[in-house]
C-alpha positions in Angstrom: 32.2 77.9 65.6 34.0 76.1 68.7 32.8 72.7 70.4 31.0 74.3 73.1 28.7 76.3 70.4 28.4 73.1 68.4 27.2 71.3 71.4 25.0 74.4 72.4 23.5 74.2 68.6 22.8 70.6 69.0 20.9 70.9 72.2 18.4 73.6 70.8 18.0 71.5 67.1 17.3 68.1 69.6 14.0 70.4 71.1 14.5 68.9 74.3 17.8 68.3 76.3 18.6 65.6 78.9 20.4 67.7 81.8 20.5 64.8 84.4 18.5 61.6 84.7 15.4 63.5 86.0 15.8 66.9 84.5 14.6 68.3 81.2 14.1 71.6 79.1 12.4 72.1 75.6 9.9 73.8 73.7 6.1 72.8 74.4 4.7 73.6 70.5 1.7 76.3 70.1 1.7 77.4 73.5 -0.3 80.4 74.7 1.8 83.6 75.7 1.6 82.5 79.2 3.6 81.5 82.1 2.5 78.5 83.9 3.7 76.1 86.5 4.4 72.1 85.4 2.5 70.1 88.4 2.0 66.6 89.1 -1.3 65.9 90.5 -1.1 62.1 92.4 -3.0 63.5 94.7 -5.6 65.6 93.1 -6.0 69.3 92.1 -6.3 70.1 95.9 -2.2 69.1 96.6 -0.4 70.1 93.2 3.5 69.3 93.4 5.0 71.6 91.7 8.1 70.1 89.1 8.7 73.1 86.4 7.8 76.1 84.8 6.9 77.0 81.1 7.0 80.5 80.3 5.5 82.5 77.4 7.0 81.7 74.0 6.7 77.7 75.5 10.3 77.2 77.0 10.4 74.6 79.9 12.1 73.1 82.4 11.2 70.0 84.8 12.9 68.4 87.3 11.8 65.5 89.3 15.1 65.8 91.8 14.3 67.1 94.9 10.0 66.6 95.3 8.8 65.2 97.9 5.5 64.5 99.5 5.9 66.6 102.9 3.5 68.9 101.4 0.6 66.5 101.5 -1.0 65.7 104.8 -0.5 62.2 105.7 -4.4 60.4 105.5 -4.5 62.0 102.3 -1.4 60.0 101.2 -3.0 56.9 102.5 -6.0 58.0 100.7 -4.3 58.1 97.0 -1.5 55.1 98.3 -1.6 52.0 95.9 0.5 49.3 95.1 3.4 49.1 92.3 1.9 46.7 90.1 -1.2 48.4 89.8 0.1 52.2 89.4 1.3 51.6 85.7 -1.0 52.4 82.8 -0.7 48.8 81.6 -0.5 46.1 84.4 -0.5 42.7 85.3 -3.4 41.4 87.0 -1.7 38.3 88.5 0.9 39.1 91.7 2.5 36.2 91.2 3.0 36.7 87.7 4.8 39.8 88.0 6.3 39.1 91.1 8.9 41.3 93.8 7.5 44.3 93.9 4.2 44.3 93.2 3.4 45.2 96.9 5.5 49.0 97.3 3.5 51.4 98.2 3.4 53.9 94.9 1.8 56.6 93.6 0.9 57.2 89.2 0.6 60.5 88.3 0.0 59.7 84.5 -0.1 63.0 82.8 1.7 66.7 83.8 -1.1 69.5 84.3 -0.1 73.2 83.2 -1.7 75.3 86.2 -1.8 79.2 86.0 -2.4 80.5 89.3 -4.8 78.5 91.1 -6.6 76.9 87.7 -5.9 73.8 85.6 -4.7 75.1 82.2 -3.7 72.6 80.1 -1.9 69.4 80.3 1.4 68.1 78.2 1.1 64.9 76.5 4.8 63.6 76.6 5.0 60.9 73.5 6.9 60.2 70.9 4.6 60.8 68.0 1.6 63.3 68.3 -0.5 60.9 66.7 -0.5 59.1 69.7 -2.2 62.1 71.7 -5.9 61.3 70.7 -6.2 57.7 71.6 -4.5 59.1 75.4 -7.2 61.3 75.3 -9.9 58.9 74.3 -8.4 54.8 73.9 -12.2 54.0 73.2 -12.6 55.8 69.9 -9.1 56.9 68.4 -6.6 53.7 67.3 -3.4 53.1 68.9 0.0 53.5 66.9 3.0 52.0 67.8 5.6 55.0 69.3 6.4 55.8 73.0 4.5 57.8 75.4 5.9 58.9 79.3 4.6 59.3 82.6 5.9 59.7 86.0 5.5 57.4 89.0 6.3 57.7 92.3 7.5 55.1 94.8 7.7 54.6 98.1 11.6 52.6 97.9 14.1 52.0 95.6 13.2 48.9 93.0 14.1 47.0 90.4 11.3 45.2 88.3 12.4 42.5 85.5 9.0 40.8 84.7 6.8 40.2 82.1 3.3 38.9 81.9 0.2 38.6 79.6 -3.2 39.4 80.1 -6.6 38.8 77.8 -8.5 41.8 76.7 -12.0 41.6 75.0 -12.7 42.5 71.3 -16.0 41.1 70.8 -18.7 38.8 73.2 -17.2 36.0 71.7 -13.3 37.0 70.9 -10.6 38.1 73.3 -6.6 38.8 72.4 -3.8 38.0 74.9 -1.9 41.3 75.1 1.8 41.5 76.3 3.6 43.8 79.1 7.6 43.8 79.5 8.6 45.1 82.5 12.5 46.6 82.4 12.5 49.2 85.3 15.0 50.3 87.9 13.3 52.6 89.9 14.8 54.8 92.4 12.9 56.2 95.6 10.9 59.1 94.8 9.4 60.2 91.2 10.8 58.5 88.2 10.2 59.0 84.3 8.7 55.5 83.0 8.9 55.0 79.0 6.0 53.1 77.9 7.1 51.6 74.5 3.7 49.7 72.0 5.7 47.8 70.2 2.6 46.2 68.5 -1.2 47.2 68.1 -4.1 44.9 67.4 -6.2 46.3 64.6 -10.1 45.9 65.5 -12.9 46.1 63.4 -13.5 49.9 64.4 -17.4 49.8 64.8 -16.7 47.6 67.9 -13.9 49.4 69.1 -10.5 51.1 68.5 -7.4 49.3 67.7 -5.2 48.8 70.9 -1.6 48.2 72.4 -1.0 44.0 72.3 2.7 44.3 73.2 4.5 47.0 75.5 7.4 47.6 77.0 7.7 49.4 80.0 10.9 51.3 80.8 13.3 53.4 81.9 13.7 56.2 79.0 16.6 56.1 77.0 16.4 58.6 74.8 14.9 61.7 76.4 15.4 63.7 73.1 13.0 61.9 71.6 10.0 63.2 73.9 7.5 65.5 72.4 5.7 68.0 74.6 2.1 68.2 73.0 -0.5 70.8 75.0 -3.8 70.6 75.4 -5.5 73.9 76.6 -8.5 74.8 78.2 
């Protein structure tokens, strides 16, 4: 075997394959024998950006390069707009606190639908660990592990956000727990991948409520192999 067929080997043992900063391929596990197109949905099911394709036996490819907005009418852009520091899945309440940036106009588009003509599908959890797909799907009953899970933000100029900040979150009428976010991002204009790392979970007494994140980091990925694409179908 020569280097080239090594390095070809590799890629398809790895699952999933970093081709540039914002493109990847890999296998989406138990899908059905259906094509479908990879969409982000920041603005709803009614202007679907289309980033990808999966085809039957569950072989993708997504590329964030190249999307733009000039699909979507403008007062429904204004509609979705927010600001940066409250388009993450785990924010800081304070402006001050987290500082530059908080302000750019940006949009979240937390998870990537699986459309097949003109219906919602499915939708691929990207994480680290599947274990970490039920408490995305429902953060009130199922326990948070640590692992990594992924999303993909849009924003409005390029940005580079070194914060960190705490916030309290209630466990009980009478308790709360100061949770942590780290903020490591360099964001360019346009959709980015963001690596959201739990580092450490507070365990809860589970007939209150489920055990949650108390210290995150929030990132630029760094290993892109390491993303699992987990479907859910409907």
């Amino acid at each position: 075997m020569d280097k080239m067929q090594v390095i070809v080997a590799v890629s398809l043992l790895l699952g999933i394959s970093k081709v540039n900063a914002q493109q990847l391929t890999g296998v989406i596990e138990n899908h059905p024998r259906s094509k479908m197109e990879l969409v982000l949905m920041p603005f709803g099911m009614d202007y679907p950006i289309v980033a990808g394709t999966v085809d039957q036996r569950g072989q993708f490819a997504v590329n964030l390069d190249g999307l733009d907005l000039k699909n979507v009418p403008n007062e429904v852009q204004s509609m979705f707009e927010g600001e940066l520091g409250y388009s993450f899945f785990f924010g800081c309440n304070d402006r001050e606190e987290f500082g530059l940036g908080f302000e750019v106009p940006a949009y979240r588009v937390d998870y990537i639908r699986m459309n097949q003509g003109d219906q919602w599908a499915g939708t691929a959890f990207l994480v680290s660990d599947e274990k970490l797909r039920p408490w995305l799907e429902d953060s009130g009953y199922n326990n948070a592990i640590p692992g990594s899970f992924f999303e993909v933000i849009y924003v409005a100029e390029e940005v580079s956000i070194h914060t960190a900040c705490s916030e309290q979150i209630y466990v009980s009428d009478e308790e709360s727990v100061e949770v942590e976010y780290d903020f490591q991002l360099e964001l360019k204009k346009g959709f980015n991948w963001v690596e959201y790392e739990i580092e450490e979970v507070f365990e809860t007494n589970p007939e209150i409520r489920a055990s949650f994140p108390s210290k995150v980091k929030i990132k630029n990925p760094q290993d892109l192999s390491a993303i699992k694409w987990v479907g859910t179908y409907y």
